[in-house]
C-alpha positions, -999 to +999 in steps of 0.1 A: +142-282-644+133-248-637+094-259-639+100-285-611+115-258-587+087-237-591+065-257-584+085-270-552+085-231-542+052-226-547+039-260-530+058-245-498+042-217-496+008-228-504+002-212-538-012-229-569+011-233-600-009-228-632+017-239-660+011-215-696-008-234-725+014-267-718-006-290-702+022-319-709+044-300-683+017-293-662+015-328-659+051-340-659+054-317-626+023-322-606+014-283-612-024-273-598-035-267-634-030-250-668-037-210-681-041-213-715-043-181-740-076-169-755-072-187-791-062-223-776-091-246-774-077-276-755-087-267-721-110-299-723-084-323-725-068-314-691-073-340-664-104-335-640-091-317-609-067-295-622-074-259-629-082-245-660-080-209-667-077-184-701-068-153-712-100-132-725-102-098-747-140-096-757-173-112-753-165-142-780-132-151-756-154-157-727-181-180-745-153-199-761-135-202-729-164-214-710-171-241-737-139-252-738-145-258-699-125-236-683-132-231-643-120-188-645-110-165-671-084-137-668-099-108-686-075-084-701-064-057-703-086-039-679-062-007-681-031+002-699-003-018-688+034-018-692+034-055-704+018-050-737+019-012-745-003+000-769-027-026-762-060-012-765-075-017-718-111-022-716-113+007-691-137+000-654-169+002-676-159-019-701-142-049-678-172-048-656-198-054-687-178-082-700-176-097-663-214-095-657-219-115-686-194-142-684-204-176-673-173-181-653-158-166-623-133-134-637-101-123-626-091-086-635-059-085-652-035-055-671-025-023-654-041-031-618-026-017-593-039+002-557-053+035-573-075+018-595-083-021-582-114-009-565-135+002-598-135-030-608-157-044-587-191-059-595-207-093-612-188-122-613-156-106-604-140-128-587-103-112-579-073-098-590-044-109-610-013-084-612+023-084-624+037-051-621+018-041-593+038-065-573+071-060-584+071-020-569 
């Protein structure tokens, strides 16, 4: 199972599996916790210990994600990104608003990268989450 050898690779090298809006699997494989998208409510149902995280857009995401008891939101799409073109990005201004104001910790997510990491600094920022920066 391709879950199960993930999560073998990623226990070896000391990073945290979050398995994608299943928490079933996240179960079934031991994985550190579940990411769930910004619609899915069922983030309080997942077993104390594991890591919760979701996907945020706007100001309603991050109130429903913390009351759906989420530990860290991904806020997205800070810039314009590859993954999802023609997605409307928050821009720096924007992302760090929204961060100041959420109750949980934020990661910055969509179109990250070296040149431009370093505006998004500020309240409640708590890191960086990439995909195409680390595939160049």
């Amino acid at each position: 199972m391709l879950a199960m050898q993930l999560k073998l690779i990623c226990a070896a090298r000391g990073v945290f599996l979050l398995v994608g809006a299943d928490p079933a699997l996240a179960e079934d494989i031991g994985a550190d916790g579940v990411h769930f998208p910004s619609w899915y409510e069922g983030a309080r149902n997942i077993p104390h210990g594991k890591l919760k995280t979701a996907s945020c857009h706007t100001a309603a995401d991050l109130s429903g994600a913390n009351a759906a008891g989420v530990d860290a939101v991904l806020l997205s799409p800070a810039f314009p990104t590859a993954s999802h073109p023609g997605a409307t990005s928050l821009g720096a201004d924007r992302f760090r608003k929204l961060a100041a104001i959420s109750p949980k910790p934020v990661l910055a997510l969509g179109g990250v990268n070296e040149n431009n990491a370093e505006q998004l600094g500020g309240a409640n920022v708590a890191g960086l989450a990439a995909i195409g920066a680390f595939l160049t």
